[in-house]
C-alpha positions in Angstrom: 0.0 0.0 0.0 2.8 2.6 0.7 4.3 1.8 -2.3 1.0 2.7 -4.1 1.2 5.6 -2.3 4.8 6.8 -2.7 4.6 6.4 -6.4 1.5 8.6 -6.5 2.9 11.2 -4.9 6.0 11.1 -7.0 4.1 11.5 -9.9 2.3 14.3 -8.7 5.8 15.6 -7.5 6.4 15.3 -11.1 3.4 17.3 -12.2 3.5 19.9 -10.6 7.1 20.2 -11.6 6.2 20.4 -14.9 3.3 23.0 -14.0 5.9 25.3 -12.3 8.3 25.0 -14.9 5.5 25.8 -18.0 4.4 28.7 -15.6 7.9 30.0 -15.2 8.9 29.8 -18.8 5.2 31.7 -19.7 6.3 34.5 -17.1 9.6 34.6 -18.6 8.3 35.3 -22.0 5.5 38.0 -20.8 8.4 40.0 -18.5 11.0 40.0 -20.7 8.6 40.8 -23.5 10.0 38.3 -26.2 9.1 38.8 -30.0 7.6 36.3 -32.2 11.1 34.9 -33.1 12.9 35.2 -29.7 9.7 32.8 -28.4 10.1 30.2 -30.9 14.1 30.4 -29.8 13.4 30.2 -26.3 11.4 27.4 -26.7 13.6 25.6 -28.8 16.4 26.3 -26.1 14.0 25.4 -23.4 12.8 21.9 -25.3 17.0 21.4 -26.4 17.7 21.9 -22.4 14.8 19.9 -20.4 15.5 17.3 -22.7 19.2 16.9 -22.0 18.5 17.5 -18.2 16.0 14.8 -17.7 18.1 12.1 -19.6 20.9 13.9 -17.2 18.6 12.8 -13.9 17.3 9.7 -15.1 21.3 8.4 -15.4 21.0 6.0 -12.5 25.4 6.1 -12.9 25.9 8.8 -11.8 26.0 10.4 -8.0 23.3 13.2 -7.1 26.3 15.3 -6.5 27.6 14.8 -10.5 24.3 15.2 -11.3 23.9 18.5 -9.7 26.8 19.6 -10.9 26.6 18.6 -14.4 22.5 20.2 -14.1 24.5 23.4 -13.1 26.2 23.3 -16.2 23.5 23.1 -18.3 22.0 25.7 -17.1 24.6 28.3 -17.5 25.2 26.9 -21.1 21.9 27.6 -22.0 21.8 30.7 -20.5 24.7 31.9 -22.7 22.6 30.5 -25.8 19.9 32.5 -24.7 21.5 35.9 -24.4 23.0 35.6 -27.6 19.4 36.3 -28.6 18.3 38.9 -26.1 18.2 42.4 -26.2 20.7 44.5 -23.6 17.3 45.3 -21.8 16.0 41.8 -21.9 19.5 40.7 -20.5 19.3 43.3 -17.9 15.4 42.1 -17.2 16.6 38.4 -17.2 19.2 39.2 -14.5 16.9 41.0 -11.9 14.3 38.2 -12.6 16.6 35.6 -11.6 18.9 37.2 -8.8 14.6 37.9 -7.2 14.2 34.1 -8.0 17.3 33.1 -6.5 16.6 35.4 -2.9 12.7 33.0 -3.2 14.5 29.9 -2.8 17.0 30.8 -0.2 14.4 32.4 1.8 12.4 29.3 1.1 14.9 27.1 1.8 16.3 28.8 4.7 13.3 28.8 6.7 
């Protein structure tokens, strides 16, 4: 029964994962004001990405800590990619977005 249970919840885990993530990338686009091409380029970048990050997590060889690490990585290579196609305002919007985001979680974290 508590197996039943555990997966459940992991599933739902995984949901609303997924839900954050769609609503994050939807208030991305709306604040930094993306153009018709700069969306379909942030959402090839953000398909390109999630993709190589979940086959990243789902590599049962590797330690959580390589994981993280290599996660990391990804991250801040497709945050390069995506300022290549940004405007200096958009990169200045992405930047204050973020460092607020980052100041959530450790305030999330830390309590």
């Amino acid at each position: 029964m508590s197996a039943t249970i555990s997966s459940l919840s992991f599933g739902q885990d995984q949901k609303d994962v997924k839900q954050d993530k769609m609503e994050w990338e939807k208030k991305m686009k709306e604040e930094l004001k993306l153009t018709a091409d700069q969306t379909v380029k942030f959402d090839a970048l953000s398909k390109e990405y999630s993709d190589k990050i979940e086959t990243l997590m789902s590599d049962a060889s590797l330690a959580k800590d390589v994981q993280k690490e290599k996660k990391m990585a990804l991250k801040k290579e497709k945050e390069t990619k995506m300022m290549e196609f940004l405007t200096t305002e958009q990169q200045s919007k992405y930047k204050e977005i973020m460092e607020k985001k980052k100041k959530e979680v450790a305030a999330k974290s830390g309590s």
